[in-house]
C-alpha positions in Angstrom: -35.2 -32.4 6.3 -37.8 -31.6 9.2 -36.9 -27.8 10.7 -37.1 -29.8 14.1 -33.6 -31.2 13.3 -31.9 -27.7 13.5 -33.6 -27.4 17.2 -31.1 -29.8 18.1 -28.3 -28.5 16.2 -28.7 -29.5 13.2 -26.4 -32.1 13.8 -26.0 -35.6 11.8 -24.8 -38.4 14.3 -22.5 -40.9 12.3 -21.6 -44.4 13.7 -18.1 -45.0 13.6 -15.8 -47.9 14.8 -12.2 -45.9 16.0 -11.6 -45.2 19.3 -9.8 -41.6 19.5 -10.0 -38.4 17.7 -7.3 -35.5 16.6 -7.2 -33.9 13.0 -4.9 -34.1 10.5 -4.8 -31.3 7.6 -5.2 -31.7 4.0 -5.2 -29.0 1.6 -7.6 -29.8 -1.5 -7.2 -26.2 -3.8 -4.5 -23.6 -3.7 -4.7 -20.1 -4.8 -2.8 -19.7 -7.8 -1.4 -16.2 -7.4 -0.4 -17.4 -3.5 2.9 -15.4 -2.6 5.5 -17.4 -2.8 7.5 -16.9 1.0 10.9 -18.7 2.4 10.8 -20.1 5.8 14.3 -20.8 7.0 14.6 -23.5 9.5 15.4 -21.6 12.8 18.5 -21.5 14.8 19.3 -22.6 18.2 17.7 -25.2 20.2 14.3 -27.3 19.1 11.4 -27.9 21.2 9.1 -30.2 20.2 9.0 -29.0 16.0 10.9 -26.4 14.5 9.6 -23.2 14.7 10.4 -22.6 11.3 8.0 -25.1 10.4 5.2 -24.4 12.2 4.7 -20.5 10.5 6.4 -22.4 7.2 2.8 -24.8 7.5 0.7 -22.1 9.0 1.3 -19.7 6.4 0.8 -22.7 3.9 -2.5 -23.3 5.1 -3.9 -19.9 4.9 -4.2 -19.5 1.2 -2.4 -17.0 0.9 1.2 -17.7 1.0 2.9 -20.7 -0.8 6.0 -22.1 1.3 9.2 -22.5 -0.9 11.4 -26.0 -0.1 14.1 -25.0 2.3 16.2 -27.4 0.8 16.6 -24.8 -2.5 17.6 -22.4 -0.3 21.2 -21.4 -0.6 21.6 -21.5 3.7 19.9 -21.5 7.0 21.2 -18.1 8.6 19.3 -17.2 11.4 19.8 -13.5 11.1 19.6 -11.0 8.8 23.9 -10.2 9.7 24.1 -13.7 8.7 22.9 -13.1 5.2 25.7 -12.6 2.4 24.6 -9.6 0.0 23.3 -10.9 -3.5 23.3 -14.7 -2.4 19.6 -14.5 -1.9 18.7 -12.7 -4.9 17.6 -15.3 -7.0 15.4 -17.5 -4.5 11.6 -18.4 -5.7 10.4 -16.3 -3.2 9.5 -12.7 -2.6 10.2 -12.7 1.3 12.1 -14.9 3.7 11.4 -15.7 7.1 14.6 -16.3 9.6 14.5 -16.7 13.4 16.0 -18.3 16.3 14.8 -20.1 19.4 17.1 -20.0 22.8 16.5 -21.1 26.6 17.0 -18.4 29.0 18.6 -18.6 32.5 14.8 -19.5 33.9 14.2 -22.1 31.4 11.9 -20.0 29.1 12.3 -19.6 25.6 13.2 -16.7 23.9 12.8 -16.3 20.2 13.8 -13.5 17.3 12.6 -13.3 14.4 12.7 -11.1 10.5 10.5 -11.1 7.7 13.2 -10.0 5.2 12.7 -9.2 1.3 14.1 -11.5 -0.9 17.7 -10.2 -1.2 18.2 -10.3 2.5 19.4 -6.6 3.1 15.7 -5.1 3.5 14.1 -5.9 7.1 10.1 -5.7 6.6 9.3 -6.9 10.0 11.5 -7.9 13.1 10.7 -9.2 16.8 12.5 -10.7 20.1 10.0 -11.8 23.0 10.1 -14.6 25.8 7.2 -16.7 26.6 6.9 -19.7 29.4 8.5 -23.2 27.8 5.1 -24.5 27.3 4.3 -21.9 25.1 6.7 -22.5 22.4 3.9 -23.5 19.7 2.1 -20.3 20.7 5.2 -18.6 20.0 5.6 -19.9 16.6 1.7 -19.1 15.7 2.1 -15.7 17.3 5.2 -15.2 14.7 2.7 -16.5 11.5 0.2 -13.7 12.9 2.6 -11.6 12.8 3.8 -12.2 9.6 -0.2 -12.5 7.9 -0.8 -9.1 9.4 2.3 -7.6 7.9 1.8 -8.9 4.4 -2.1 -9.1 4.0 -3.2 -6.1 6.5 -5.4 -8.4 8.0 -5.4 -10.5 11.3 -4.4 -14.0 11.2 -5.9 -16.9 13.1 -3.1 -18.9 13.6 -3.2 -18.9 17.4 -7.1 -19.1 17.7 -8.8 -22.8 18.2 -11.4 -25.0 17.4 -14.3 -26.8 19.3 -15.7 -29.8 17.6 -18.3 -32.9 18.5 -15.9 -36.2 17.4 -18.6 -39.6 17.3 -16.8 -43.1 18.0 -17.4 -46.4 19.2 -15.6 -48.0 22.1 -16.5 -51.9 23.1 -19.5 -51.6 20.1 -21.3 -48.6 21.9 -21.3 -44.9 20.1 -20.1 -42.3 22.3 -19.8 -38.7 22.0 -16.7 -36.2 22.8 -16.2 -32.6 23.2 -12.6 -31.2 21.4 -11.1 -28.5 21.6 -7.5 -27.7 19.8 -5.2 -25.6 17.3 -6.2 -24.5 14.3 -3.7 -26.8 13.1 -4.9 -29.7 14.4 -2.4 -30.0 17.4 -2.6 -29.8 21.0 -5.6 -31.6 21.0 -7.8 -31.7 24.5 -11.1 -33.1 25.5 -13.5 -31.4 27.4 -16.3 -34.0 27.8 -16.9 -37.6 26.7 -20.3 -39.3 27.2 -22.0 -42.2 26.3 -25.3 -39.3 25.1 -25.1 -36.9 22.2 -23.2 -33.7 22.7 -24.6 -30.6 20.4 -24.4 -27.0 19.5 -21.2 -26.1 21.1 -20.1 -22.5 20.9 -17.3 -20.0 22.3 -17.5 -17.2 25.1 -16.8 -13.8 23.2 -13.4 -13.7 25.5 -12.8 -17.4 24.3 -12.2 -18.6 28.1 -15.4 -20.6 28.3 -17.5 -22.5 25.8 -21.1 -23.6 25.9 -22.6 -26.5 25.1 -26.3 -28.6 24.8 -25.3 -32.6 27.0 -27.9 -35.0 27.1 -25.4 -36.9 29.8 -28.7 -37.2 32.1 -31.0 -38.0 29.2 -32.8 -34.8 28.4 -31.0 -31.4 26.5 -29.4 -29.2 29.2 -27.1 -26.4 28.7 -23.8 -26.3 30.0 -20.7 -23.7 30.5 -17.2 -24.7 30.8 -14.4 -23.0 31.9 -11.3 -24.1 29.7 -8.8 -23.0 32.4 -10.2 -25.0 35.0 -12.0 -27.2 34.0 -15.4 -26.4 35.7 -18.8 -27.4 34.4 -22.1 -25.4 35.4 -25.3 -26.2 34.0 -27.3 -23.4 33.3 -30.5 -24.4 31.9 -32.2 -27.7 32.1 -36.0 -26.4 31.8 -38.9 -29.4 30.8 -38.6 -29.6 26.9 -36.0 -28.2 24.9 -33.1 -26.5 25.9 -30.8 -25.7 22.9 -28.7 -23.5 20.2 -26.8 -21.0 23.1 -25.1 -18.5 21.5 -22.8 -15.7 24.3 -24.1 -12.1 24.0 -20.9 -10.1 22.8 -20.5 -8.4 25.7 -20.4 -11.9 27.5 -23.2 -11.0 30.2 -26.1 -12.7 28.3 -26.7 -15.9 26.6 -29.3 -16.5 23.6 -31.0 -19.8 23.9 -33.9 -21.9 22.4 -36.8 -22.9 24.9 -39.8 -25.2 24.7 -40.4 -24.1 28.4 -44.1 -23.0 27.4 -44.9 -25.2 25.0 -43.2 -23.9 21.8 -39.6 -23.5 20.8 -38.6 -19.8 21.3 -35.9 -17.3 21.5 -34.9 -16.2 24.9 -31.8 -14.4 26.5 -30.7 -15.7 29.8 -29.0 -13.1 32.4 -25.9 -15.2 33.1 -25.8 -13.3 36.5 -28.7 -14.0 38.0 -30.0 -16.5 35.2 -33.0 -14.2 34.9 -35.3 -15.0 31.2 -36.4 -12.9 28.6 -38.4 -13.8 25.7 -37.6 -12.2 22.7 -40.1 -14.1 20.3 -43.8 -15.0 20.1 -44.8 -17.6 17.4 -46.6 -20.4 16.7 -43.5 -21.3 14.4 -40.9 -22.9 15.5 -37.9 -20.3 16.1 -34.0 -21.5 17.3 -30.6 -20.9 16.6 -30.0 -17.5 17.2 -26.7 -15.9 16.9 -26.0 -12.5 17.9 -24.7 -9.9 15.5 -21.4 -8.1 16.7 -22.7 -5.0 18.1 -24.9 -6.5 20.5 -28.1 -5.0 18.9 -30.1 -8.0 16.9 -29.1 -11.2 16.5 -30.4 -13.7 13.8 -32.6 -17.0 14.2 -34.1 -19.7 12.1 -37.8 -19.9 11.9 -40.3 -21.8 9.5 -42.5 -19.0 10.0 -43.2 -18.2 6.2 -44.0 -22.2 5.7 -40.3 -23.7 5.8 -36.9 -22.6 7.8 -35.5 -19.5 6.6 -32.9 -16.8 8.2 -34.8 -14.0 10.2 -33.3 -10.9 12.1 -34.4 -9.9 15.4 -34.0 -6.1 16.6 -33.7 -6.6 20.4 -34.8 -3.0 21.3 -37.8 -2.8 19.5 -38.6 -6.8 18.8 -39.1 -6.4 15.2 -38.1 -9.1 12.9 -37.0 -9.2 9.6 -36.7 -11.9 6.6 -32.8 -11.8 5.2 -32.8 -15.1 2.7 -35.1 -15.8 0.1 -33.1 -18.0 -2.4 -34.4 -21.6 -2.1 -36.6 -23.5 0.3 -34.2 -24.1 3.0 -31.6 -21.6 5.0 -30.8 -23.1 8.3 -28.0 -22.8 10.8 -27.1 -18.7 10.3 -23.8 -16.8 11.4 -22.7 -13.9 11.1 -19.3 -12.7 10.1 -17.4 -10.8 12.5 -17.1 -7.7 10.5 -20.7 -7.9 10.4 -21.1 -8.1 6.6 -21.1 -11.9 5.8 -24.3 -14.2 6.7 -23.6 -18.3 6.4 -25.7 -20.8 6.4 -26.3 -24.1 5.0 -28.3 -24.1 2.0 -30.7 -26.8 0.5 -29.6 -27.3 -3.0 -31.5 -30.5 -3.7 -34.0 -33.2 -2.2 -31.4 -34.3 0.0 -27.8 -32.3 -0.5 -27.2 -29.4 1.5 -24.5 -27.1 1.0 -22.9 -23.9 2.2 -24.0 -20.7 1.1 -22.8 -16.7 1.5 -25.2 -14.0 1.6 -23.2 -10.5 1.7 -25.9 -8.5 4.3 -24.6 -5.3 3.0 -26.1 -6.1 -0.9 -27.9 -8.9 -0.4 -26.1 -10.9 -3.0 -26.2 -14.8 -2.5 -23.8 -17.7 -3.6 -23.3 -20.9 -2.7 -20.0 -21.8 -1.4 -19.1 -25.3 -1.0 -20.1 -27.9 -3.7 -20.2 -31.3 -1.6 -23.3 -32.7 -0.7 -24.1 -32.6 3.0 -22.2 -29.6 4.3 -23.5 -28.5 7.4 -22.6 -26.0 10.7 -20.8 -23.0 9.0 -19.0 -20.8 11.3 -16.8 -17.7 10.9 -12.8 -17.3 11.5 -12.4 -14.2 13.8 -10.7 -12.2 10.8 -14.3 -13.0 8.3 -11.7 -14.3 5.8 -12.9 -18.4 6.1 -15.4 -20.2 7.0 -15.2 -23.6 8.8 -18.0 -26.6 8.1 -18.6 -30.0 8.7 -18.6 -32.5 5.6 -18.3 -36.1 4.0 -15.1 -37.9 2.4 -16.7 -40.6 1.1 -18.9 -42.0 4.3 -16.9 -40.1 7.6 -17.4 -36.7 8.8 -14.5 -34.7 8.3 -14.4 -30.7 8.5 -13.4 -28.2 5.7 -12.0 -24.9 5.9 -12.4 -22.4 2.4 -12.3 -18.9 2.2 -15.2 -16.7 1.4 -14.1 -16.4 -2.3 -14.3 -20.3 -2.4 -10.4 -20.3 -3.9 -8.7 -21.5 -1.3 -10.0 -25.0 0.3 -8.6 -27.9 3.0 -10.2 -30.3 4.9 -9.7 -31.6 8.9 -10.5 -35.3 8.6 -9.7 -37.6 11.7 -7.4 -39.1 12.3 -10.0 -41.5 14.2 -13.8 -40.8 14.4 -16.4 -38.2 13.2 -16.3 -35.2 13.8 -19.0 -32.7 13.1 -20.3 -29.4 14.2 -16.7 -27.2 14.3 -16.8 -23.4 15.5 -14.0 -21.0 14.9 -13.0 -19.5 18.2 -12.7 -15.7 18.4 -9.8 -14.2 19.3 -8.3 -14.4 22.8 -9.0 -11.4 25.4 
């Protein structure tokens, strides 16, 4: 596979005959030693889906917990008062989850919640909050956060998103959308649809805009959208290539790849006043950059050394630096963002490609995923997983497996392709 591929993405375009897009989740390996937790259905009134059953399937999905059947359970109180002494002692579970949803005077929702130990008379973890009636899955997400956090120490992502490119045909002729939605699949929302390829999509640091490479007017131009409202602004659409943006942390700059003088290089853009700089100098070709966390480098793929491999780039002093050396191909870097993890998709034969981990702090590599044409790795906010597009059987479907490679599900369609998934950060 030609290094030219990753300048637009390193996307593959799949034909496909369906008409809409959405995900559905499928989990493909469990953790053996998952703790075993028991989500009562909650009280009070139902809006849409339980609440109970949105954090009993979030907290299913992270690898980390396995959900008990509420049917063993031996009731459905919905608060720890409600929970008879001993009764609850012998439940397959360590903790239990209980909660209840009610409509206030103003027609919000206000939900209570306690993550209890397993004989019901030890409170871990206990909330009440309101939020606006639309918001009741972000309440039950916020509630699985909640609960991750508690139990593991670390963040959840519950209530972050994901931006995807879904491929379909309508009336014989392929067309190209822009999704955004939960985690989880729901809540689905698209942000473009065109008849011309859509690549390279990526997320504002604050998560309130995204970025994206349309060729809607038959060239590569970069766009920013505004999720709230809607608004599109193109930003670059210089002769030749204009691809692989990637948000400066701080939000004020964009990294970019540019053909504008002949070759493809690395440039930042001033998103103020759309002034350039060129941060590299090479008769290789050099694209994809991604910016570390702290602002300082960022990483970029470059066939510099005779075939694409994973460089850093120190912006104060330009100097660059090799970081993978296992194999012939590393394309398509991120970095984790606690700074420690590298992805990227790995050549492990003629024509398969697969995920692979390179831990920056040791250099230690290993190859994550074992299908054949994984591609377009990108972080979840808390470093624990790692989101990629793949194949089930002929479609393009995206997987989700955490760093350790125990813990696997995959995001098929429910119609479509979909390809080139990134994690959102979280929300500011």
């Amino acid at each position: 596979m030609a290094l030219r591929s990753t300048c637009l993405g390193f996307c593959l375009l799949l034909i496909s005959g369906l008409a809409q897009a959405g995900l559905t989740i499928e989990i493909t390996q469990r953790l053996d030693d998952a703790l075993p937790i028991a989500v009562v259905p909650f009280g009070g009134i139902s809006a849409g889906d339980n609440t109970g059953n949105i954090i009993r399937a979030d907290l299913d999905r992270s690898g980390k917990f396995r959900s008990v059947d509420p049917a063993t359970l031996p009731g459905q109180p919905s608060s720890s008062a409600e929970m008879l002494p001993g009764v609850w002692q012998n439940i397959a579970a360590d903790l239990v989850v209980i909660g209840q949803a009610s409509k206030t005077a103003d027609g919000r929702y206000s939900f209570r919640y306690e993550l209890l130990k397993k004989g019901g008379l030890e409170r871990v973890l206990g909330e009440t909050f309101t939020v606006d009636s639309s918001r009741w899955r972000d309440a039950a997400h916020y509630i699985s956060d909640r609960i991750y956090k508690q139990v593991t120490g670390e963040p959840g992502v519950f209530s972050t998103k994901i931006l995807y490119v879904n491929q379909y045909k309508r009336n014989t002729q392929r067309r190209y959308r822009l999704e955004l939605s939960d985690i989880d699949g729901e809540r689905q929302i698209t942000l473009l649809d065109s008849v011309e390829p859509i690549l390279s999509p990526t997320w504002s640091p604050s998560a309130r805009q995204v970025a994206y490479v349309s060729f809607e007017a038959r060239k590569p131009a970069i766009f920013v959208q505004n999720l709230a409202t809607r608004q599109r602004t193109k930003i670059s659409d210089f002769a030749g290539l204009n691809g692989a943006p990637s948000w400066s942390p701080d939000g004020k700059s964009m990294a970019l790849t540019l053909s504008r003088d002949g070759n493809p290089e690395i440039y930042v853009m001033d998103l103020t006043d759309k002034s350039l700089k060129r941060l590299t100098n090479s008769p290789a070709i050099d694209t994809e950059p991604r910016w570390s966390s702290d602002g300082k480098s960022l990483i970029f793929t470059s066939d510099r050394s005779g075939g694409p491999q994973i460089y850093r780039l120190d912006i104060a002093s330009g100097g660059t630096k090799r970081l993978t050396f296992s194999g012939k191909f590393n394309a398509r870097g991120d970095i984790s963002p606690n700074g420690r993890y590298l992805s990227m998709v790995h050549q492990t034969g003629p024509s398969t490609y697969a995920i692979g981990i390179q831990d920056l702090n040791n250099g230690v590599f290993s190859i994550l995923t074992d299908t054949p044409l994984d591609e377009s790795p990108s972080f979840s906010p808390n470093s624990q997983m790692v989101v990629y597009a793949t194949r089930k059987g002929r479609l393009g479907v995206l997987g989700i497996m955490s760093l350790d490679g125990r813990f696997k599900l995959r995001l098929p369609a429910v119609d479509g392709e979909v390809r080139e998934p990134v994690w959102s950060p979280y929300l500011r």
